[in-house]
Rosetta silent file (secondary structure, phi, psi, omega in degrees, C-alpha in Angstrom):
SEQUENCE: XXXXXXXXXXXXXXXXXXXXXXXXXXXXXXXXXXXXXXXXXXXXXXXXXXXXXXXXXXXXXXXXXXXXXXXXXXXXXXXXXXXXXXXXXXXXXXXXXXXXXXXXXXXXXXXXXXXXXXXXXXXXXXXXXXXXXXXXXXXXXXXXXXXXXXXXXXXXXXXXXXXXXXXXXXXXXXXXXXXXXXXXXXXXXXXXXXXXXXXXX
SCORE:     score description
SCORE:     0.000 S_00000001
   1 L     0.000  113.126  168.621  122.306  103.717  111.857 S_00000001
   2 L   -71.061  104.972 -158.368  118.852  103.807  112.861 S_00000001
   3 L   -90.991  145.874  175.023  116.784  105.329  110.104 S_00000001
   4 L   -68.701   71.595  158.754  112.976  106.894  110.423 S_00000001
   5 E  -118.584 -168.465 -164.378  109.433  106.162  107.686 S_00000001
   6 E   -93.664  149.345 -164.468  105.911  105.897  107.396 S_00000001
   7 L   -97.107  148.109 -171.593  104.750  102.743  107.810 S_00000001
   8 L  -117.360  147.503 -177.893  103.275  100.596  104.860 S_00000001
   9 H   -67.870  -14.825 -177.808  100.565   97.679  105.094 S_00000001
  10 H   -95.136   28.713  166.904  103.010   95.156  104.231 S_00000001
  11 H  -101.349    9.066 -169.227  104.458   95.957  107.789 S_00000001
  12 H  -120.576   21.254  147.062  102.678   94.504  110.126 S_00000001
  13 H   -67.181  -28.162 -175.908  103.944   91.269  110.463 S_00000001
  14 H   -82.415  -41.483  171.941  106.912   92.877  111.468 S_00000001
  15 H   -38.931  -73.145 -112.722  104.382   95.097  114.130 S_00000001
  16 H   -98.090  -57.620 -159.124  102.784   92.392  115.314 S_00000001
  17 H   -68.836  -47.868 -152.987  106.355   90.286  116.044 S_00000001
  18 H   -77.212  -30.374  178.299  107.825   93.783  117.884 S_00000001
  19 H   -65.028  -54.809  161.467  104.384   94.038  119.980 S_00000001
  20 H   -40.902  -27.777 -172.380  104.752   90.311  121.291 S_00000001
  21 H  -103.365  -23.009  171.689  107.970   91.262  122.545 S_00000001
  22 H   -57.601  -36.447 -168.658  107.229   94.835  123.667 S_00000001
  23 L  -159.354   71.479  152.945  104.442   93.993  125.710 S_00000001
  24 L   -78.107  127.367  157.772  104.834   90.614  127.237 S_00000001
  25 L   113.294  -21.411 -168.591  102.066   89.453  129.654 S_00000001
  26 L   -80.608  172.884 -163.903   99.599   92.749  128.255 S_00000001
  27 H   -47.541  -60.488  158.139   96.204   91.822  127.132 S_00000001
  28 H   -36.346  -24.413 -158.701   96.304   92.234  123.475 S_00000001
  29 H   -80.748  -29.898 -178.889   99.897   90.261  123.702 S_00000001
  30 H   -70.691  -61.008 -164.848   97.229   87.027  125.158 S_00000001
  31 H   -35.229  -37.798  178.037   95.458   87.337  122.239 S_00000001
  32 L   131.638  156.051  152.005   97.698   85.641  119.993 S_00000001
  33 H   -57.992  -55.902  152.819   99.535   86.284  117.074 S_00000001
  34 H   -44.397  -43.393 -178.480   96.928   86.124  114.505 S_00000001
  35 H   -64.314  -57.481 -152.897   94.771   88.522  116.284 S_00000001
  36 H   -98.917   23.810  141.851   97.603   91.165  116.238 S_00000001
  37 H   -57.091  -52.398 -151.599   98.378   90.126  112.424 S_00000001
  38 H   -69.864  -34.994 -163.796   94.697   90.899  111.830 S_00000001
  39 H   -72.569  -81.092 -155.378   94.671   93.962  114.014 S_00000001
  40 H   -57.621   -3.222  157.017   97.954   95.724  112.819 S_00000001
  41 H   -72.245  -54.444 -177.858   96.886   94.981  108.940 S_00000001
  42 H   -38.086  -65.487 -177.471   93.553   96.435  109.339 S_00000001
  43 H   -18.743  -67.158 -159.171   95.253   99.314  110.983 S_00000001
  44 H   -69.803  -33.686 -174.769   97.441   99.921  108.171 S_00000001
  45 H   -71.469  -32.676  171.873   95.199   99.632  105.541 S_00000001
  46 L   -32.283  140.399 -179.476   93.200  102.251  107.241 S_00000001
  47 L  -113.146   21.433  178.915   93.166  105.432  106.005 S_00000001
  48 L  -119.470    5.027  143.427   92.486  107.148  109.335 S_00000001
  49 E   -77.642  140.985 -176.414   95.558  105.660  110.505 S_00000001
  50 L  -104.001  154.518  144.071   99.189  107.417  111.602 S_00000001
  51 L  -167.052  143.378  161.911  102.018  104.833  111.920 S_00000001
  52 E  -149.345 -155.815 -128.013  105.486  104.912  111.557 S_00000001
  53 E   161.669   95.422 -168.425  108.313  102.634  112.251 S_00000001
  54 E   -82.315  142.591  145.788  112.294  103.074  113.055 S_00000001
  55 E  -120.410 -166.114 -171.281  114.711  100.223  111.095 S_00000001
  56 L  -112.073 -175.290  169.357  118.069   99.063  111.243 S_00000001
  57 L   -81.112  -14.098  178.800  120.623   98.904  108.233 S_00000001
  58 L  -107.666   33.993  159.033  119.332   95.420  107.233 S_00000001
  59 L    68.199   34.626 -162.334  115.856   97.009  106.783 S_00000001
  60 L  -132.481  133.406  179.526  114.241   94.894  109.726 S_00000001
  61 E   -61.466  150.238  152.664  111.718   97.165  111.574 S_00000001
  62 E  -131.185    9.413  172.954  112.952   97.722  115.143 S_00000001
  63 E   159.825  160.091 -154.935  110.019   99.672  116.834 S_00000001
  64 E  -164.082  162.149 -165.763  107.050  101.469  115.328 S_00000001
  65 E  -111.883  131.075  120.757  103.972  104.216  116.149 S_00000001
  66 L  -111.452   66.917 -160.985  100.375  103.323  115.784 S_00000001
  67 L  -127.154  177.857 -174.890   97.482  105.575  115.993 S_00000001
  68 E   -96.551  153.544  158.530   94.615  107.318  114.659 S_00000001
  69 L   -65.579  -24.272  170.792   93.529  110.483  113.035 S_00000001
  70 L  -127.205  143.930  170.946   90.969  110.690  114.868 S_00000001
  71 L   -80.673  -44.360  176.119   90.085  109.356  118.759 S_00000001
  72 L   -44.387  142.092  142.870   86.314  109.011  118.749 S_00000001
  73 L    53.722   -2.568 -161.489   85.192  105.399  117.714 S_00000001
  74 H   -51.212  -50.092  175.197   88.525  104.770  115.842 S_00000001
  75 H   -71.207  -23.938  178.772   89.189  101.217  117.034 S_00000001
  76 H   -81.409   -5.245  159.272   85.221   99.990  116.906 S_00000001
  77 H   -72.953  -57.506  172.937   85.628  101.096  113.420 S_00000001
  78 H   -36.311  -56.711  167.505   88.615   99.569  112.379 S_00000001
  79 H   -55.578  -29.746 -172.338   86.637   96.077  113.667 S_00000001
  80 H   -83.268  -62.591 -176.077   83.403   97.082  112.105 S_00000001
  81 L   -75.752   13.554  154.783   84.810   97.980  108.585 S_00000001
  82 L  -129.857   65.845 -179.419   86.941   94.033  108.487 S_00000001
  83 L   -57.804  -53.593 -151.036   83.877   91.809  109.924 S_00000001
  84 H   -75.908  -44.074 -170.913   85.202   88.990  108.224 S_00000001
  85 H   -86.381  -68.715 -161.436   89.322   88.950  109.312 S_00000001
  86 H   -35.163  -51.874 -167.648   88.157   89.974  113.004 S_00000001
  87 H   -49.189  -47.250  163.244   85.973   87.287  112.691 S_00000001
  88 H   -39.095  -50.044 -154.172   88.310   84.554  111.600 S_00000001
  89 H   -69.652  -63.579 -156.373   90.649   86.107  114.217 S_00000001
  90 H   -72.388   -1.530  170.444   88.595   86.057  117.277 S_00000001
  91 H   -40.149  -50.491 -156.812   86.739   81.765  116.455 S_00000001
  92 H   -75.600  -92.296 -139.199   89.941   80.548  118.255 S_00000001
  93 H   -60.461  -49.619  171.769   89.635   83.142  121.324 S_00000001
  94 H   -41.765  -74.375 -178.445   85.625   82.639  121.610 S_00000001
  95 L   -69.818  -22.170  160.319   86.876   78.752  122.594 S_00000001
  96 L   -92.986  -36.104 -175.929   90.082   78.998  124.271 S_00000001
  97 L  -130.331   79.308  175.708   89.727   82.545  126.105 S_00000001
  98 L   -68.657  -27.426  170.455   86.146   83.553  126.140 S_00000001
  99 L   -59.980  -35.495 -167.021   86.668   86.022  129.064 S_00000001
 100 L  -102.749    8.656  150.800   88.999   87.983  127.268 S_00000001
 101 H   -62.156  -56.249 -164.813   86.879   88.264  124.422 S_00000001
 102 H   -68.494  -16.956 -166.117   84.472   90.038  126.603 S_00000001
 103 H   -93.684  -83.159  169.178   87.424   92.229  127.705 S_00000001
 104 H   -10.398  -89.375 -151.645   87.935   93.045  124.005 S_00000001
 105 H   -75.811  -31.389  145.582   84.996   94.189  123.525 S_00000001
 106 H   -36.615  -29.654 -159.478   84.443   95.977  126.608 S_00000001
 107 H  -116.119    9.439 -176.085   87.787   97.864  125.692 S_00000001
 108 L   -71.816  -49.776 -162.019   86.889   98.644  121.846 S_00000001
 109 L  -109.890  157.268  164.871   86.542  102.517  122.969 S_00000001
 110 L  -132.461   36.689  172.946   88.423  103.815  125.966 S_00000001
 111 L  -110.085  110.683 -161.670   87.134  106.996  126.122 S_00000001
 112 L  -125.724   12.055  172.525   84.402  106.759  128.828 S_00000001
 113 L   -72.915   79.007  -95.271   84.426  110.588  129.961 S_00000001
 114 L   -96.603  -47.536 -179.216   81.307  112.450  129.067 S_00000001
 115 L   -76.739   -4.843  168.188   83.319  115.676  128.451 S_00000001
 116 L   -84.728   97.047 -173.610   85.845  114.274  126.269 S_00000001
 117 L   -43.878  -49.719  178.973   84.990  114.524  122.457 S_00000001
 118 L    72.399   52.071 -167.662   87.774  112.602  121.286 S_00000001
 119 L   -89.293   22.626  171.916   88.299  115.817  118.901 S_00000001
 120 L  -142.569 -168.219 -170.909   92.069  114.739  118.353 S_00000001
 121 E   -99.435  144.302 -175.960   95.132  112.216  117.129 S_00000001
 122 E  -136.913  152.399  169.203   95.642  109.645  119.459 S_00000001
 123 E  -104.067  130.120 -155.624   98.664  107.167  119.648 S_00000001
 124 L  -114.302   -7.709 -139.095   97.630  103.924  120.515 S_00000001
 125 L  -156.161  130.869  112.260  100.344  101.480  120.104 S_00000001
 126 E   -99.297  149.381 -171.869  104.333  102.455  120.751 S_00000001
 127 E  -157.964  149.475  175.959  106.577   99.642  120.840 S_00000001
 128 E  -154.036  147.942  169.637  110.742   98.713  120.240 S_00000001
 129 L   -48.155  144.588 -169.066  112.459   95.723  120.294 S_00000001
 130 L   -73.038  -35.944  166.192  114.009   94.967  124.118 S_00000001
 131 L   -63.242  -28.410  179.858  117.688   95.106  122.844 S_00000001
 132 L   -67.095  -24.501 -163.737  116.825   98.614  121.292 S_00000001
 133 L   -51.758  161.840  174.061  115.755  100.119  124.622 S_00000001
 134 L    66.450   -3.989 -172.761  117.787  103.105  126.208 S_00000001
 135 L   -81.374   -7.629 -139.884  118.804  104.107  122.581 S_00000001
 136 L    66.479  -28.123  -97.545  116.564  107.305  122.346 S_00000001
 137 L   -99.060  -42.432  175.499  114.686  105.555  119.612 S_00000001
 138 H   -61.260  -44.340  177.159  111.171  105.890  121.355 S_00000001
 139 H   -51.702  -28.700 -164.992  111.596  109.240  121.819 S_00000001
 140 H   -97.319  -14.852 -174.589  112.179  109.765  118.110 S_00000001
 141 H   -87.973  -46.965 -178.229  109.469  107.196  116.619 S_00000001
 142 H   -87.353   10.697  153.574  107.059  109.767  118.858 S_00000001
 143 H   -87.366  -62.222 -166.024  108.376  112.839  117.551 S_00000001
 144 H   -59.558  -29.318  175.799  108.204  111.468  114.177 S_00000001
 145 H   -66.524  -33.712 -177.063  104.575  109.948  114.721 S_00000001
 146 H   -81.994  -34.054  164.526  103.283  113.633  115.698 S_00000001
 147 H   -55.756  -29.574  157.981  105.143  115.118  112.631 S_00000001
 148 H   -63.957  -39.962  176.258  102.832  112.598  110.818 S_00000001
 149 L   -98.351   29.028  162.569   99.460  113.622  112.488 S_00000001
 150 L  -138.548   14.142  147.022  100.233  117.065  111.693 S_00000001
 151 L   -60.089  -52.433 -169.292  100.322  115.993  107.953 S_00000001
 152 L   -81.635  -11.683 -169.374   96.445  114.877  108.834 S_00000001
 153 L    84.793   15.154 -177.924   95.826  118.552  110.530 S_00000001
 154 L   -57.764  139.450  167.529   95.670  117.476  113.877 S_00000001
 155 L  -102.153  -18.002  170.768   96.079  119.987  116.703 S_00000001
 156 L  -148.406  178.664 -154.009   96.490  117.909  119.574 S_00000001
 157 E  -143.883  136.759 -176.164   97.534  114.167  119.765 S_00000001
 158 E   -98.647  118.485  177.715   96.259  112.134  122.518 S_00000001
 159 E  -146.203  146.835  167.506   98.323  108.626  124.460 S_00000001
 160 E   -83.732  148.789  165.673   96.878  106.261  127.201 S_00000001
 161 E  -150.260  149.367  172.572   99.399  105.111  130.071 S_00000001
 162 E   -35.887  127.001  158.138   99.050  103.170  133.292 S_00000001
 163 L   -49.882  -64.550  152.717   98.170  104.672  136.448 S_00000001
 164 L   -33.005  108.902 -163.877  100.341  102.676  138.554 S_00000001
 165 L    23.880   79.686  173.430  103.894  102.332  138.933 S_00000001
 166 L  -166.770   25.955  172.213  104.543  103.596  136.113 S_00000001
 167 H   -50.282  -35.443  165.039  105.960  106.889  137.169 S_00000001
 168 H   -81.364   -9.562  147.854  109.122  107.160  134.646 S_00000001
 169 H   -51.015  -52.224 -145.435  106.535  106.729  131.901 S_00000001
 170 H   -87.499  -45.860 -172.776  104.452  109.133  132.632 S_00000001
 171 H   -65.413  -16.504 -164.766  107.934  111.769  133.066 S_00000001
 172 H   -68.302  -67.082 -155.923  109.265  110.159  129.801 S_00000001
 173 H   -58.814  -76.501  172.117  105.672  111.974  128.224 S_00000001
 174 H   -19.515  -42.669  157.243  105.594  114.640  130.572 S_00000001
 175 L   -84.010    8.954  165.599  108.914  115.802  128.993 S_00000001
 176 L  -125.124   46.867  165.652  107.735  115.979  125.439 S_00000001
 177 L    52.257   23.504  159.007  104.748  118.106  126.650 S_00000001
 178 L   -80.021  137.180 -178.778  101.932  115.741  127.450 S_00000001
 179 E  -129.292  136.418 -174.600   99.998  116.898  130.033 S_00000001
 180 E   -58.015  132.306  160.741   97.351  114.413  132.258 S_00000001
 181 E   -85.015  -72.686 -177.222   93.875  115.030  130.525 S_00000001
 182 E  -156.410  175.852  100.864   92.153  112.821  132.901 S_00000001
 183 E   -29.121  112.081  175.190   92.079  109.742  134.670 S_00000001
 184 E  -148.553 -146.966 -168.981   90.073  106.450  134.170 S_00000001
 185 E  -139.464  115.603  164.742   89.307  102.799  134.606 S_00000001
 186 E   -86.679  160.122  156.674   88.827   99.704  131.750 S_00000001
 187 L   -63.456  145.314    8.112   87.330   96.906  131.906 S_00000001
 188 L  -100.196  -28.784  150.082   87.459   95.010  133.917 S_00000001
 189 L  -149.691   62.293 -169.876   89.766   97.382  136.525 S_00000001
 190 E   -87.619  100.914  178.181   92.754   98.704  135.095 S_00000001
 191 E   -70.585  171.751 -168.933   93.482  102.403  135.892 S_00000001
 192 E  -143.268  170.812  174.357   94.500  104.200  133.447 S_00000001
 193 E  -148.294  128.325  171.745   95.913  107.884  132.654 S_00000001
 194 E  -124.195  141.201  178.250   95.306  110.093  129.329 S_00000001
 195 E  -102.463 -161.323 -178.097   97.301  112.257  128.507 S_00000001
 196 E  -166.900  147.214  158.632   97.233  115.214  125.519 S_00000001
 197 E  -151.799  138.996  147.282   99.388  117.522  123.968 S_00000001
 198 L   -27.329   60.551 -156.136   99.255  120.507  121.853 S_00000001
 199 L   -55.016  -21.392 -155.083  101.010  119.745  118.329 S_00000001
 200 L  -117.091  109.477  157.667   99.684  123.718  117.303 S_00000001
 201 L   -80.146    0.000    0.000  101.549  126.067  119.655 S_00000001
């Protein structure tokens, strides 16, 4: 029986393992391991972090939520307030993948829309193990992550998704009442689509 909580800082070894496997070949997943040790601890320790996290009966995470309380500036903080573990993290990537440093850092905010405020909760991270898939289980780690950002007062909750073939994505969201915000582009040309939804009807 797959059970539902809030995620804890001493979880994100287990994040970090479910992300590699979630999202083979995406950028962060190049980064390394260490990096998204360093990342998903920071996260957690945060206190302007949402996350939560579906397990099995032997207690072993099987997919998890990650996002903020806020959208504005949320990830160049999280780097800003841990100088020291980013720093550690990113020596190795400055000498083997210097491009994708540059990427990084390019890609600390993704809100690049003059009229968007980034006045809401945004989910930044969903992810389940590949044997879990087809179970419902994503649907239910992102009900339970907006029942969590409406703990923090949020009124509307925010998720990035691909532009591109990636139409049964976008329908997945689209049927839990995300609606396209806007359209945009990362570095260096990735399109991208955010969406929003209303948590306060």
């Amino acid at each position: 029986m797959i059970k539902y909580r809030k995620a804890i800082p001493s979880d994100y070894k287990q994040f970090a393992r479910i992300h590699i496997q979630a999202f083979e070949g995406f950028f962060l997943t190049t980064l390394g391991i260490d990096f998204l040790y360093t990342y998903y601890l920071s996260c957690l320790k945060d206190k302007n972090t949402i996350a939560v996290c579906a397990y099995n009966e032997n207690e072993e995470i099987i997919g998890f939520a990650s996002g903020s309380v806020w959208s504005k500036g949320y990830n160049k903080n999280i780097v800003l307030s841990n100088p020291f573990r980013f720093g550690m993290a990113t020596v190795k990537i400055i000498f083997t993948k210097p491009l994708a440093l540059v990427r990084l850092l390019n890609n600390l905010t993704k809100n690049n829309n003059k009229d968007d405020k980034g006045d809401y909760a945004e989910l930044l991270s969903i992810g389940i193990l590949p044997s879990y898939k087809g179970k419902g289980i994503g649907r239910q780690i992102l009900i339970e992550f907006e029942k969590q950002a409406v703990t923090f007062n949020s009124k509307r909750i925010s998720l990035t998704t691909d532009y591109y073939n990636n139409e049964d994505i976008v329908e997945f969201y689209k049927k839990l009442d995300y609606e396209i915000f806007y359209d945009f582009v990362t570095y260096p040309n990735r399109k991208m689509i955010k969406m929003i939804k209303n948590l306060i009807q």
